[in-house]
C-alpha positions as CSV (number, residue, x, y, z in Angstrom):
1,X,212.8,192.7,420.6
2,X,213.6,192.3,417.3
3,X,216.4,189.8,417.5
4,X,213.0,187.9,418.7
5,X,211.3,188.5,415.5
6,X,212.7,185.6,412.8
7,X,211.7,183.4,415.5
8,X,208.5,183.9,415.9
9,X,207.6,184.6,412.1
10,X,209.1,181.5,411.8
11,X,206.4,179.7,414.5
12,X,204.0,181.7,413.2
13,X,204.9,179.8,409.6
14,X,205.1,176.6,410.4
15,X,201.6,176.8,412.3
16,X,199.6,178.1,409.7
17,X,201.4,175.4,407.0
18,X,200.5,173.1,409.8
19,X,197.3,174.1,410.4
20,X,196.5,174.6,406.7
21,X,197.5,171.1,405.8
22,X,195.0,169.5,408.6
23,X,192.3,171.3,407.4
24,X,192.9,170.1,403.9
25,X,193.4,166.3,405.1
26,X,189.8,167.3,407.3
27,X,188.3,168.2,404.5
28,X,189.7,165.7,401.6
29,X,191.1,169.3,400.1
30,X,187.2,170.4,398.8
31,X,188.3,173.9,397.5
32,X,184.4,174.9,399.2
33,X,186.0,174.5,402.0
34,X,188.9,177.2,402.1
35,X,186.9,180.4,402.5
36,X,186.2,179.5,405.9
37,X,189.8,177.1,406.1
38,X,191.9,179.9,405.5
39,X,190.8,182.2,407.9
40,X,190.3,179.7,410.1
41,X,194.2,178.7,410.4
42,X,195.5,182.1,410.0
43,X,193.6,183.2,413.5
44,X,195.1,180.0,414.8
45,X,198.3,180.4,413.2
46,X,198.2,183.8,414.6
47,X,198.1,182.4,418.0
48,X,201.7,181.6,418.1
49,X,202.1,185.4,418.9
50,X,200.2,185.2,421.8
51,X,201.9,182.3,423.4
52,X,205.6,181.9,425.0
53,X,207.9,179.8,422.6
54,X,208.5,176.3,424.0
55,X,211.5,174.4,424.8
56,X,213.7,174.4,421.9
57,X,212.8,170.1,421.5
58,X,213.3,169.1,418.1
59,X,211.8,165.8,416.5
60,X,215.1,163.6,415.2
61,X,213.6,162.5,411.4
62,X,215.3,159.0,412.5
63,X,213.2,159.0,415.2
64,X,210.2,160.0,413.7
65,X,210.8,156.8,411.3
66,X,211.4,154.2,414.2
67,X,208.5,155.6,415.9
68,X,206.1,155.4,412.5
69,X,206.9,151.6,412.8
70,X,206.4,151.6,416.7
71,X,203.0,153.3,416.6
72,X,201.6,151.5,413.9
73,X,202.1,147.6,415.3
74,X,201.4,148.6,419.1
75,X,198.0,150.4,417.4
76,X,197.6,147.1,415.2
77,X,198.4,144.8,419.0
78,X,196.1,147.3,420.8
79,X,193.4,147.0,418.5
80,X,193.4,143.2,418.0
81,X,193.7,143.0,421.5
82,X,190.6,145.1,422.8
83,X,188.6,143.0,419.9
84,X,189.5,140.0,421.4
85,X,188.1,141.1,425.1
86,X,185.3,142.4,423.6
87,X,184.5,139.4,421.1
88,X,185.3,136.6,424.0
89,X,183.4,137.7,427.0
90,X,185.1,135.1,429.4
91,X,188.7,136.4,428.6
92,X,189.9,137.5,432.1
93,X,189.4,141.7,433.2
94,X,191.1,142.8,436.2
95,X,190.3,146.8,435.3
96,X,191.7,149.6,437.4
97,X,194.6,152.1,437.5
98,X,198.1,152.1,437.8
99,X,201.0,154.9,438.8
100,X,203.9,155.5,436.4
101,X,206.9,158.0,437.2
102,X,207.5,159.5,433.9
103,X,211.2,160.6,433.3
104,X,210.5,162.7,430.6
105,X,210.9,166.3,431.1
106,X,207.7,168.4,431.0
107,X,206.9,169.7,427.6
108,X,205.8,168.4,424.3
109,X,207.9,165.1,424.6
110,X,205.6,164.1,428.2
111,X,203.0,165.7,426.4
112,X,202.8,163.8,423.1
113,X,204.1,160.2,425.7
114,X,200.8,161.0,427.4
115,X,198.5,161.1,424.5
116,X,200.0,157.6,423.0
117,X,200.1,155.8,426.0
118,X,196.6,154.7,424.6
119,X,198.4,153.2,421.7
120,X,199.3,150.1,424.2
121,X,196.9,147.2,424.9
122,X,194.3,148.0,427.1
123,X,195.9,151.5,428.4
124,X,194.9,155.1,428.6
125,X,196.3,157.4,430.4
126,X,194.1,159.6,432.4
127,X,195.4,161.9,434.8
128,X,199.3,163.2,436.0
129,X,200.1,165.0,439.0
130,X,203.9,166.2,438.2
131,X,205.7,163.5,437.6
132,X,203.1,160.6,438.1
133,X,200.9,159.8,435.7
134,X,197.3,157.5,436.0
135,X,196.9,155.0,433.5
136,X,193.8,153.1,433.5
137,X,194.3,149.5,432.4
138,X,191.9,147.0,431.5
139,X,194.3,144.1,433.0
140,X,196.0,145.1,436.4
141,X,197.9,141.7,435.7
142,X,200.1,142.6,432.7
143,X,203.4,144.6,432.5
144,X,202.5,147.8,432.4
145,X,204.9,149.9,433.9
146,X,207.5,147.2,431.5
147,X,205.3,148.8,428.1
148,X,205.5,152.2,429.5
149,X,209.2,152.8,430.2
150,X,209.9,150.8,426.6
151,X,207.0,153.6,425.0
152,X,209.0,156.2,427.0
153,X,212.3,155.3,425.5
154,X,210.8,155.4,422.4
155,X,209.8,158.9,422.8
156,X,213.0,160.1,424.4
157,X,214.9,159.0,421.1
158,X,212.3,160.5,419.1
159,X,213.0,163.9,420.8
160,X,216.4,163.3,421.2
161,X,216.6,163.2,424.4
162,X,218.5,160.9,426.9
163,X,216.2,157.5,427.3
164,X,215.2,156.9,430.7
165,X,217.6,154.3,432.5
166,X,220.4,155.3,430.9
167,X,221.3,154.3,427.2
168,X,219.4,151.3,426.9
């Protein structure tokens, strides 16, 4: 086991620098605050032993850039757009849930698609059942699946993975 050992020092690392650096952003980096902070992300950190390493997915820094730009107007669009149906009652609501397929293997790149789906207009996703997950929608009428498979791609090529559909 001790070819296994660099690896998971390594994990063990970059979760408590990880860890350590949210609870400074948490707590605006009040020095009061690392008596308990410390500990705190060392037990977490220490976690990492206790859990099975993960697919060996890396994020592409390219990626991460392209994405920065993504994430930030479709959270800009989302917003504006959700003030808009709540500011102007009369704007048509068709509410309910729709089925997308995800391509994405399972792992952190489904996972992390998953949790920014709600970065779209009027879209949270809300359940998955292998490969299918349920997004609610607050229009049935717009082009969901369309925004998904364009968020997916996104998150392929931030994981370096092959986008859905091919190269496109």
């Amino acid at each position: 086991m001790k070819a296994d050992r660099p690896g998971r020092l390594h994990r063990f690392a970059m979760a408590l620098g990880g860890c350590l650096a949210l609870w400074w952003a948490l707590t605006g980096g009040d020095p009061g605050s690392w008596m308990l902070g410390v500990p705190v992300a060392v037990a977490a950190a220490a976690a990492v032993f206790l859990l099975p390493p993960g697919p060996g997915y890396r994020i592409r820094p390219f990626g991460a850039v392209a994405f920065a730009g993504y994430f930030l107007l479709q959270s800009v669009l989302g917003g504006v757009d959700v003030a808009r149906r709540a500011l102007a009652p009369r704007l048509h609501l068709d509410p309910g849930f729709v089925q997308y397929s995800v391509a994405l293997p399972p792992g952190p790149a489904r996972t992390f698609f998953m949790a920014v789906i709600g970065l779209l207009p009027g879209t949270l996703s809300v359940g998955v059942r292998g490969a299918r997950i349920r997004v609610h929608v607050l229009d049935r009428g717009q082009d969901v699946p369309t925004q998904l498979l364009r968020l997916e791609r996104r998150v392929a090529a931030l994981y370096g993975l092959v986008p859905p559909g091919g190269a496109g």
